[in-house]
C-alpha angles and dihedrals in degrees: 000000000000094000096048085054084044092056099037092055084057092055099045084052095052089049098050089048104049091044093055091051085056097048088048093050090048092048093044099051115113123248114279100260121221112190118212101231094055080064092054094261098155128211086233104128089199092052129077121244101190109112087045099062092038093051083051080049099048097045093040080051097044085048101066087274138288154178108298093205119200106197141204117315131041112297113183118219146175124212110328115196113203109197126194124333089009121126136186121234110175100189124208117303089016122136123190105198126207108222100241083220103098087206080074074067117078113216103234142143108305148144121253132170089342095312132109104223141130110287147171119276119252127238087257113015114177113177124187085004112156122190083020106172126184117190146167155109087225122087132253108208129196100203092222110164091101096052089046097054088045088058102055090034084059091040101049084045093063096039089057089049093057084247126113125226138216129223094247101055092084105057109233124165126236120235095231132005113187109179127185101346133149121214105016126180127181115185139197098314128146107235107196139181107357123202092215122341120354102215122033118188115182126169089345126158126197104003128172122187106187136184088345117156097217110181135154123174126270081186158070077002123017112223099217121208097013110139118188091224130357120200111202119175098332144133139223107004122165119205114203154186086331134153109211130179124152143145098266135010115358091200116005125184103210123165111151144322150212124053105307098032093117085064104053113098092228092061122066149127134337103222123186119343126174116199104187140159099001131143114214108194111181114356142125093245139357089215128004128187105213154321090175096014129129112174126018125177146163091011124160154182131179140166090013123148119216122205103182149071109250126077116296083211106037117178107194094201106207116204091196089053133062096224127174119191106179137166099015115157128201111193130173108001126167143162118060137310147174091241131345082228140356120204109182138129116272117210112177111128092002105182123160084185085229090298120151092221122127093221116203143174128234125204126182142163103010108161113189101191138177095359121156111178149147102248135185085207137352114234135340104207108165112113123171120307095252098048120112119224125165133155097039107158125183110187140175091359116149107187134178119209137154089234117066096196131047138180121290130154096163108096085184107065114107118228104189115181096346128147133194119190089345093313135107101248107226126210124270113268123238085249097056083038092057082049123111111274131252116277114260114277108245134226123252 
């Protein structure tokens, strides 16, 4: 009998162990690839490629899912699609190009500027995703020029006309739209030229971007609107080891606007967000708060080296919209900048839609720490008359600037240790809080 136990005990082992081999070795194979030429995708830079790379999409995602692999060479498309278990590897040399035809867009349910409303398709749109990755080290470029040249045309048009424009007037597609997706990773990937903004997060949980090149021109062109990542409704997102430099926002925390946004079930909170060790090169803003945005908070961003002359922490206090941007921490910036922070209405598209409300913002616990910088001012901190702020530090902060005063109408934020120009920077008195507040800051 011993020995049958004996025996038996021997051959459950070698079973559990060879069943978890197996298990390991399941879990560890690499997605399926399906490379984008053996679809028919051509290095043509004059041909779409569309159908090519969404047939790869549609047969990775009927199999059980895969790796859609763009290689080497410049491949146009309109508006891809990936569905579940599909992923995007762009390999070195590999360029995938945005049509500049916004016919190659499809117009669809989207999310633009804090509103649900129909929209154009992205260049790579992934929806309910999970699991969505993006790598290099090749480029995905938006092509962006025409749409460009469209938008100031327009805009110089109405101007002329005595009449103002939106952003959305002239249709311009997004790089990337990822909407409602768990578990996303985008990796080291060069996003280029966008036609509107580059990176579009919307009801996204767990997301990590990690070692992308994100650019788009402040000249000979401007590429308006064209945000290096925008985070709309979504939790837990980590920034890294990033170089941004575009001709708006480098990360922006959006999330709704107008009176009763904070009502719609489409708009909601910004939750937990890490900036770090990240390089903006040109931008308005490193990161901005707004301007449709409701609720931020836990938001940081620390070791990060600024190259540019806007904020680094930008509010865009809007009086049409009830905001709250609370415990955001800035920790460890050099380089130069334009202000550490600027606090100060923002006015484009103000629309209170005939309600009765009293919008106004709120913001609380915001700590700026160990900050040296070249500064064309230090700090603009005068919101609308109405907003709430309250717990705003500045400590060990040393900053050069060839102004040796700035705006302040808050006598109760706290400078410890801060310097500006060699000397200890003191807190705004009543007098200079009861004063009128700074003029709105105005769009580009």
């Amino acid at each position: 009998m011993k020995l049958i136990i004996a025996l038996l005990a021997a051959w459950l082992a070698t079973f559990s162990t060879s069943f978890r081999s197996e298990t390991i070795s399941k879990k560890a194979a690499p997605p399926k690839e399906y490379v984008i030429t053996k679809f028919g995708a051509s290095t043509d830079s004059t041909k779409l490629t569309t159908k090519a790379i969404q047939q790869a999409i549609d047969q990775a995602s009927a199999s059980g899912g895969g790796t859609i692999v763009v290689p080497k060479g410049v491949f146009l498309s309109g508006a891809l699609f990936f569905k579940p278990n599909t992923q995007l590897r762009l390999q070195a040399g590999a360029k995938l190009k945005g049509s500049d035809n916004i016919a190659d867009y499809p117009l669809i349910p989207s999310r633009m500027e804090g509103q649900k409303l129909d929209y154009y398709a992205a260049l790579v749109n992934a929806t309910k995703v999970n699991g969505f990755t993006i790598s290099g080290p090749g480029t995905i470029d938006g092509n962006g020029l025409n749409f460009w040249k469209g938008f100031w045309a327009h805009r110089d048009s109405m101007s002329k006309a005595g009449k103002s424009s939106t952003n959305l007037e002239v249709h311009r597609p997004r790089l990337l739209f990822i909407w409602g997706c768990d578990k996303v990773t985008i990796r080291d990937v060069k996003l280029r030229n966008a036609g509107f903004w580059t990176t579009h997060l919307y009801q996204c949980t767990n997301v990590l971007i990690e070692g992308c090149d994100i650019r788009s021109p402040f000249r000979p062109v401007k590429a308006p609107s064209t945000d290096g990542i925008d985070i709309d409704v979504c939790k837990h997102v980590v920034v890294r080891n990033c170089y941004i430099s575009v001709n708006d926002d480098g990360v922006c925390i959006k999330g709704g606007k107008g009176p009763n946004a904070q009502k719609l079930p489409e708009n909601g909170p910004i939750e937990d967000v890490l900036v770090e060790n990240c390089t903006f090169g040109e931008v308005h803003a490193a990161l901005t708060c707004g301007s449709e945005c409701i609720h931020a908070t836990n938001i940081t961003m620390r070791n990060c080296r600024m190259n540019h002359d806007r904020p680094v922490l930008l509010f865009k206090m809007r009086p049409d919209t009830y905001q709250v941007y609370e415990n955001i921490t800035i920790d460890g910036i050099t380089g130069k900048c334009g202000t550490i922070v600027s606090l100060s209405p923002w006015t484009q598209f103000f629309n209170l839609a005939g309600s009765a409300e009293k919008p106004f913002g709120t913001i609380r616990n915001i700590r700026i720490s160990n900050v040296n910088v070249q500064c064309r001012e230090f700090a603009l901190l005068a919101g609308n008359p109405t907003d709430k702020v309250e717990n705003i530090v500045f400590k060990n902060v040393t900053a050069t600037s060839p102004k040796s005063t700035f705006t302040n109408k808050y006598p109760s934020i706290v400078f410890d240790h801060v310097t500006l120009n060699g000397a200890p920077v003191q807190a705004a008195k009543a007098s200079d809080a009861q004063a009128e507040p700074a003029k709105p800051l105005q769009p580009d």
